[in-house]
C-alpha positions as CSV (number, residue, x, y, z in Angstrom):
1,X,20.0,-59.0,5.8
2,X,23.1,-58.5,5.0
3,X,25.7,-55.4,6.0
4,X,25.6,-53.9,2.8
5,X,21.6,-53.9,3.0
6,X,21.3,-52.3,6.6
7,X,24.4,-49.9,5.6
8,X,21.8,-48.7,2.4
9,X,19.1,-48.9,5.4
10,X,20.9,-46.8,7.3
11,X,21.4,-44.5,5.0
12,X,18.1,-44.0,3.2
13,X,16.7,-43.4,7.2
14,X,19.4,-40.7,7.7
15,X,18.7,-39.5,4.4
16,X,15.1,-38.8,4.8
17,X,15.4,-37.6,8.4
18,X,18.0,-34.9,6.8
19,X,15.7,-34.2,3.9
20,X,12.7,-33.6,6.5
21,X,15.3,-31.3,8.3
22,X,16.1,-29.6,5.6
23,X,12.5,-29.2,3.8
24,X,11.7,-27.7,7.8
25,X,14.0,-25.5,7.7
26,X,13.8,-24.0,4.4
27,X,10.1,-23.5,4.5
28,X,10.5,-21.9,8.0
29,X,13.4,-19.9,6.6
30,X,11.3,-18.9,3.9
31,X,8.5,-18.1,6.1
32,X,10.3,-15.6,8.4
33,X,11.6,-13.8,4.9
34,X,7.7,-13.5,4.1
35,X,7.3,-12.1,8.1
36,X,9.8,-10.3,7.5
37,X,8.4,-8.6,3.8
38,X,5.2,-8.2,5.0
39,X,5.5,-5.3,7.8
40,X,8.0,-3.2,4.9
41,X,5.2,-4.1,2.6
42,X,2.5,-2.9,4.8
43,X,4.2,0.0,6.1
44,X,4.3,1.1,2.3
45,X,0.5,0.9,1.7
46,X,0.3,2.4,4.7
47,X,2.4,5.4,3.8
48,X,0.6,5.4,0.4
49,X,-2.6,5.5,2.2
50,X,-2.0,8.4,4.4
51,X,-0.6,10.1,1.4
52,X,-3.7,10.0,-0.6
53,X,-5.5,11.5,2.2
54,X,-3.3,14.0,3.2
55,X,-3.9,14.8,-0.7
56,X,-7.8,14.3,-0.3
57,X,-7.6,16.5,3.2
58,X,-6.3,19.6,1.3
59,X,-8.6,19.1,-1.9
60,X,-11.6,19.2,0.4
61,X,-10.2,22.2,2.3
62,X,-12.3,24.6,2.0
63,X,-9.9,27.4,0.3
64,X,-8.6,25.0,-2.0
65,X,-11.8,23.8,-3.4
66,X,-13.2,27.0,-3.9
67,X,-9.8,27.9,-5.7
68,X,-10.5,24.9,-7.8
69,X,-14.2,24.8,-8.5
70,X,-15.4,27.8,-10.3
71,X,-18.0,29.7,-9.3
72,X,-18.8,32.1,-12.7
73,X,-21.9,32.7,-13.5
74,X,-24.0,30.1,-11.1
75,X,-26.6,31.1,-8.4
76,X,-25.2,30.2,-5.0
77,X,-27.7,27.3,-4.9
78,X,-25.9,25.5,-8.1
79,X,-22.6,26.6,-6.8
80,X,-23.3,25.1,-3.4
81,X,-24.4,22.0,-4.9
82,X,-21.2,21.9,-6.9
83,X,-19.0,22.5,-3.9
84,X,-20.9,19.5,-1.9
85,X,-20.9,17.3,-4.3
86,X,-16.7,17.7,-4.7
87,X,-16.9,17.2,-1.8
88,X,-18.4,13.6,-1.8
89,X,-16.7,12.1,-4.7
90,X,-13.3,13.0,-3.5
91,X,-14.1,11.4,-0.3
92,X,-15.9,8.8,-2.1
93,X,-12.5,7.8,-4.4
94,X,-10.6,7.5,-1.2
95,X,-13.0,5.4,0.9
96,X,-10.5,2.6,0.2
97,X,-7.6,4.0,2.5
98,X,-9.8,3.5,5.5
99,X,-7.9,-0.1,5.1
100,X,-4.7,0.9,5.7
101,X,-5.1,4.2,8.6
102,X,-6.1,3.8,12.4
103,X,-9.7,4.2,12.9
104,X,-8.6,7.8,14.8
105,X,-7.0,8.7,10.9
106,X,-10.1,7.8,8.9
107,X,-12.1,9.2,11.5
108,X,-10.6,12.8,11.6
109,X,-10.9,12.4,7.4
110,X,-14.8,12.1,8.1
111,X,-15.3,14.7,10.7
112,X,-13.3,17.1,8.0
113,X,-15.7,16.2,4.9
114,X,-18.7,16.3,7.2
115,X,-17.9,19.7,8.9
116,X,-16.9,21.2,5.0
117,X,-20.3,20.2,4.4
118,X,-21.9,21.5,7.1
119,X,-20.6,25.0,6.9
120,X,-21.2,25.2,3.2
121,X,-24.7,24.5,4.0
122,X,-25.0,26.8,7.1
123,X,-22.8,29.9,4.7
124,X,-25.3,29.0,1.7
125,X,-28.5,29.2,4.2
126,X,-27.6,33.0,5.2
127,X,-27.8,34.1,1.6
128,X,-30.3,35.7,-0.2
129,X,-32.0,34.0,-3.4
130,X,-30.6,35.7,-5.6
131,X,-26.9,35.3,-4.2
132,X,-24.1,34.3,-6.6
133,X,-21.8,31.5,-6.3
134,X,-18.9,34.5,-6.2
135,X,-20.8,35.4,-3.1
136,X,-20.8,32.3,-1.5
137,X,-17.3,32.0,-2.3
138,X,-16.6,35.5,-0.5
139,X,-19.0,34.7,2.5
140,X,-16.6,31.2,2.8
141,X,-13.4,33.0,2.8
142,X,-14.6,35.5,5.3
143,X,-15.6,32.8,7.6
144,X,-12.0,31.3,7.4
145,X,-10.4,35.0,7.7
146,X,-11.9,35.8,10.7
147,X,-11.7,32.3,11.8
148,X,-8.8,30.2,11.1
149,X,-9.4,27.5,13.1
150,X,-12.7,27.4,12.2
151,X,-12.2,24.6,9.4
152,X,-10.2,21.2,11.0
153,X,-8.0,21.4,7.3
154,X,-5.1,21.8,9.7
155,X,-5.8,19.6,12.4
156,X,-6.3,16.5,10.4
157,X,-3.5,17.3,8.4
158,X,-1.4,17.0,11.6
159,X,-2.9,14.1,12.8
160,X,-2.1,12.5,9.6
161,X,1.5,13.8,9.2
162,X,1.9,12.6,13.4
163,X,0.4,8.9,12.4
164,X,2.3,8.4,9.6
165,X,5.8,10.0,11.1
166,X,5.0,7.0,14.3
167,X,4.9,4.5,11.2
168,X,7.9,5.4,9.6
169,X,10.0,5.5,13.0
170,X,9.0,2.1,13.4
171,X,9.8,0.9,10.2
């Protein structure tokens, strides 16, 4: 071999040592960029998520979805059923955050849809037969007027605004 041939030797094995190097170090350079991404990224479906059910939180609220869902000319029965059922499928179209909020989030989004619920069927269970649904809509807002806290609306609101002011801090 002559010194020409070991100098080209030489070379090529420095040359693919640096190329090794350098492949190394891009694709861990580009790997901490996608580390990096991936928190913002999740923070913002985050966010998003607890958005949709701080939305979903007042839609179930009690006041608001009697504000929304009309109660003209049904029997308390129908109108009850109408209510609960609002109920559900706005839950329902949300169940998809649960990915993206603490268990204690979701959670407190479940005990608000199941105690709705409950009370529209404990309020609808004190009426007569022949009650209205504008009755059951006046024996709902009674409840919350003499009771305020009696609906968790604001509570899980709260918790919701709490978790998702922790995420942005740590953003």
């Amino acid at each position: 071999m002559d010194n020409s041939s070991i100098i080209i030797l030489a070379i090529a094995i420095i040359a693919g040592v640096l190329g090794i190097y350098l492949f190394a170090y891009f694709r861990e350079i580009r790997g901490v960029k996608k580390e990096q991404k991936k928190p913002v990224y999740d923070a913002t479906l985050q966010l998003q998520a607890y958005e949709r059910l701080t939305i979903l939180a007042e839609r179930i609220s009690l006041k608001n979805l009697i504000s929304r869902v009309s109660s003209a000319n049904m029997q308390a029965a129908v109108y009850h059923s109408l209510l609960v059922e609002s109920i559900k499928q706005e839950y329902e179209y949300n169940l998809s955050q649960q990915l993206y909020v603490s268990a204690q989030a979701w959670q407190a989004v479940t005990n608000l849809k199941e105690q709705n619920i409950f009370i529209l069927h404990q309020l609808a269970n004190t009426l007569p037969d022949s009650a209205t649904g504008m009755d059951l809509g006046k024996r709902i807002l009674e409840l919350l007027d003499a009771d305020p806290k009696a609906s968790l609306h604001n509570i899980v609101l709260e918790a919701l605004r709490y978790e998702a002011r922790q995420l942005m801090s740590g953003v």
